[in-house]
N, C-alpha and C positions, 0 to 999 in steps of 0.2 A: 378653440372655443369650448370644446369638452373640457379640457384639463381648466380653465379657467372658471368655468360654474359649476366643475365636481371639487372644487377648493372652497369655493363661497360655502356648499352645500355643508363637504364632512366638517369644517372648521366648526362647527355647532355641536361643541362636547357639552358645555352645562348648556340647557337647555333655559331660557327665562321667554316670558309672556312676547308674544308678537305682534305687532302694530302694523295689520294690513291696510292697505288702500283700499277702500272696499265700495270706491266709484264706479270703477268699471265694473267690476265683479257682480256690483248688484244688479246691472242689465240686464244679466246674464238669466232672465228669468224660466221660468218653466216651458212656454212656450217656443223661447230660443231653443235651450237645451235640447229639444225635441227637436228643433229644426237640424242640431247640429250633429243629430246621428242621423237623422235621416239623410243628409245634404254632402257627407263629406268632410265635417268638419274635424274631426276626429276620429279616430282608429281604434277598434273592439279591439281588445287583448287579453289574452290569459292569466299576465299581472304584469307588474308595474315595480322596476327595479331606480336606485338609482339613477343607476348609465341610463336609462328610458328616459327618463325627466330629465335631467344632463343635455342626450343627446340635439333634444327639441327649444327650438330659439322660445323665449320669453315671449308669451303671448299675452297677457297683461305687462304694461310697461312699469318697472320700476320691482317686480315681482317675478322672485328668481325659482317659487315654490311652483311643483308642475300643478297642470290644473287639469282634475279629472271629477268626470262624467259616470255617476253609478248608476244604472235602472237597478232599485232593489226587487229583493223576490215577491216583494207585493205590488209591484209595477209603478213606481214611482220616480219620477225622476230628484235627483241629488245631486249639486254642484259642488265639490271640493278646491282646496289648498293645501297640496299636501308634500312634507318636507321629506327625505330622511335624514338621521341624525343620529348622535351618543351619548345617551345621559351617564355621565362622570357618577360612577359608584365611588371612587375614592382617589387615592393623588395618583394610583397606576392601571388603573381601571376604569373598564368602561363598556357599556351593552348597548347595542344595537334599539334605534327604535324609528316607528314613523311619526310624524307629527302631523293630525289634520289641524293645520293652521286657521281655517274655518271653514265651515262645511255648512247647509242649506238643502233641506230637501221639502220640495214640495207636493201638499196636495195634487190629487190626482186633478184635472180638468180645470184649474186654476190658474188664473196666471203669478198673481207672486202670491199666494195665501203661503202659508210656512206653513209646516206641519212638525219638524222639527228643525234645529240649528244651532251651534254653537261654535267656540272656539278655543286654539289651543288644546287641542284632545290629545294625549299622549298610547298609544300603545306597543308593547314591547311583545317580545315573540306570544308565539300563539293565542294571541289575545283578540278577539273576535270583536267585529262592531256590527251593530244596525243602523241604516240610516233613516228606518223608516221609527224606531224608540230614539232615535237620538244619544245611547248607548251604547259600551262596551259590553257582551251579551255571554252567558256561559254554551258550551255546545249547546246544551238541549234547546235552546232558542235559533239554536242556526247562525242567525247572524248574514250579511252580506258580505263583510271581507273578510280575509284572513290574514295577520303579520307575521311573517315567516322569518327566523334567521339565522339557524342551525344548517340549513342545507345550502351551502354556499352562499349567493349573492341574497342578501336582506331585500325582500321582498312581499308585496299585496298582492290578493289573489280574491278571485270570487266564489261565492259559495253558492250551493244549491240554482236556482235560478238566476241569481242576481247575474248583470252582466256592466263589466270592467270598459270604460273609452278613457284613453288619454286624448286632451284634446291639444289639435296640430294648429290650426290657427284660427284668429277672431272671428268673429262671425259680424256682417257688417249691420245687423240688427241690435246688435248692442252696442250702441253708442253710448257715448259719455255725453254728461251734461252740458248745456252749450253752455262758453265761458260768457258769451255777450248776452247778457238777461236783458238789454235797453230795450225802451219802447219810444219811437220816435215822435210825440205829443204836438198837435199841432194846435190853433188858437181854438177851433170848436172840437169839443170833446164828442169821441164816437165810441160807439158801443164796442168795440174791435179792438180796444183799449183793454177790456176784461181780460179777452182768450189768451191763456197761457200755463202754464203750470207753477203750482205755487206752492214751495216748505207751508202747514196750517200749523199753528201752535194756539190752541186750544185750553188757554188758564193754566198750559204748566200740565195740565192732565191727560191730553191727547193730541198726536201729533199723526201730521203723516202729508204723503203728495194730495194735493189738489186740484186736480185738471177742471177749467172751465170754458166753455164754449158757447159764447153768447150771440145770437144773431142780430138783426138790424132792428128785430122788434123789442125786444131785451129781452126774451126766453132766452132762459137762463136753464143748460144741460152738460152733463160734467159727471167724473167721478174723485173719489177719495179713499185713496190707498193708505190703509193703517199701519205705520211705522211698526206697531208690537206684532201680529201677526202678518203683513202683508196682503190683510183682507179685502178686497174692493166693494166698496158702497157706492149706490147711485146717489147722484147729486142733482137737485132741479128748483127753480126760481125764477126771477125776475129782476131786471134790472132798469135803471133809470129814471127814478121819480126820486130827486133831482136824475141826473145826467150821471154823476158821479158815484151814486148810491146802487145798494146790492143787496140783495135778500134771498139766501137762500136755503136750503133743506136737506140735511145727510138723514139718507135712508139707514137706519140699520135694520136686524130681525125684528124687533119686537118693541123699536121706540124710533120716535124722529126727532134730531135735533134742529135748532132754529137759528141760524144766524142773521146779524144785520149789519152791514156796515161801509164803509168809504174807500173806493179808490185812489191814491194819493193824483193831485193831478197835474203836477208837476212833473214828472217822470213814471208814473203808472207802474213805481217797482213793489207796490203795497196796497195792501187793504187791514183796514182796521175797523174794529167794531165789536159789539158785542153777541152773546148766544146765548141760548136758554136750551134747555134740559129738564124739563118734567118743570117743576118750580125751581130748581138754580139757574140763577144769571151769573154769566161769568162774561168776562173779555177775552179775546183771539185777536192773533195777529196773521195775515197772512205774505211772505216775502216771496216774489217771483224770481223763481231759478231757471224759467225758461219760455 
């Protein structure tokens, strides 16, 4: 088992861009992470070698990159994909490096707010990151890891405060999304048709999940997670004047937008309609993924 996923691993001499699955991973949110050092889910360590990632079964399916858990020195937690590998300096050459394949760290007391994130980060010895700048960082900044590769096994290490978890296995609060989104329609339309979580596409300009929970009176209470930061907005409306119609309101800081529109009511996997925005009217679509 080792020797066969420390071949997948080192075979990655030129290094090119990586196409993760980033379903499950996105579960994986603030709140989890937290649960998953407090709970057992993963194991503190002093760093993180190859053979460590190697020797641990794939806990994201289909992703061979180990998956590890930073609390930075500003107490944040940070979710990684991190590879090691050898970027090809030339036809007989080659240097050591790690690859965070993508990495996510979030806001303190948030559940998915982002604070920083990217992917494909490359660094090569002594090269320092922060996950709290999102960052490859000089000493004088500290930094949260360290890549090490001059002293034996090429290796991650923590700095200062920060603290190091390789994570051992899933944790059963991050689920993936369910693959059956159906909603079973019968000949009189019910309000129970609403509740679900829904992809929002917002004119192309803003997007993100949609949770709605609509009761028997058609109060209408929900939230709306923003795709670009992972910010959550409160959501609140009314529905049913028709049966099939929806009106409701994202809270943001300092402005409310207005939408209106139609539950498909044939299969209930859609809403459509329009929204406003101070004076712009635009159209939104919303597709149920759960």
């Amino acid at each position: 088992m080792f020797l066969k996923r420390l071949l997948l691993i080192v075979l990655l001499f030129l290094v090119k861009p990586v196409l993760v699955r980033a379903d499950l991973f996105d579960e994986y949110t603030n709140q989890v992470l937290q649960k998953m050092v407090e709970e057992g889910f993963c194991k503190e360590v002093d760093s993180i070698s190859l053979k460590d990632i190697a020797d641990i079964d794939s806990v994201l399916p289909g992703i061979q990159a180990g998956f590890v858990i930073v609390k930075t020195n500003e107490g944040r937690y940070s979710r990684s994909l991190v590879q090691f590998a050898r970027q090809k300096i030339d036809a007989n050459n080659a240097t050591p490096m790690v690859l965070l394949e993508r990495f996510t760290t979030y806001r303190e007391g948030e559940e998915r707010t982002v604070l920083a994130s990217s992917k494909n980060v490359a660094l090569f010895s002594k090269f320092r990151f922060s996950f709290d700048l999102g960052q490859v960082v000089p000493s004088e900044l500290g930094g949260d890891i360290l890549f090490e590769s001059d002293k034996g096994s090429p290796k991650i290490s923590p700095l200062g405060k920060a603290k190091l978890f390789l994570v051992i296995k899933p944790h059963p609060e991050a689920k993936p999304m369910k693959k059956d989104n159906s909603v079973t329609v019968g000949p009189t339309f019910d309000m129970k048709y609403f509740n679900g979580t829904y992809q929002l596409n917002d004119d192309g300009r803003r997007t993100g999940k949609l949770i709605l929970k609509v009761d028997e009176l058609g109060e209408v209470l929900g939230s709306f997670y923003s795709d670009k930061d992972g910010q959550k907005y409160e959501v609140r409306g009314k529905a049913g004047a028709p049966a099939h119609a929806i009106q409701f309101i994202i809270k943001f800081p300092r402005i409310e937008q207005n939408f209106q529109g139609f539950l498909f009511t044939s299969d209930a996997k859609a809403i459509a309609g329009s929204s406003k925005l101070v004076d712009r009217d635009s159209a939104f679509y919303a597709i149920r993924v759960e």
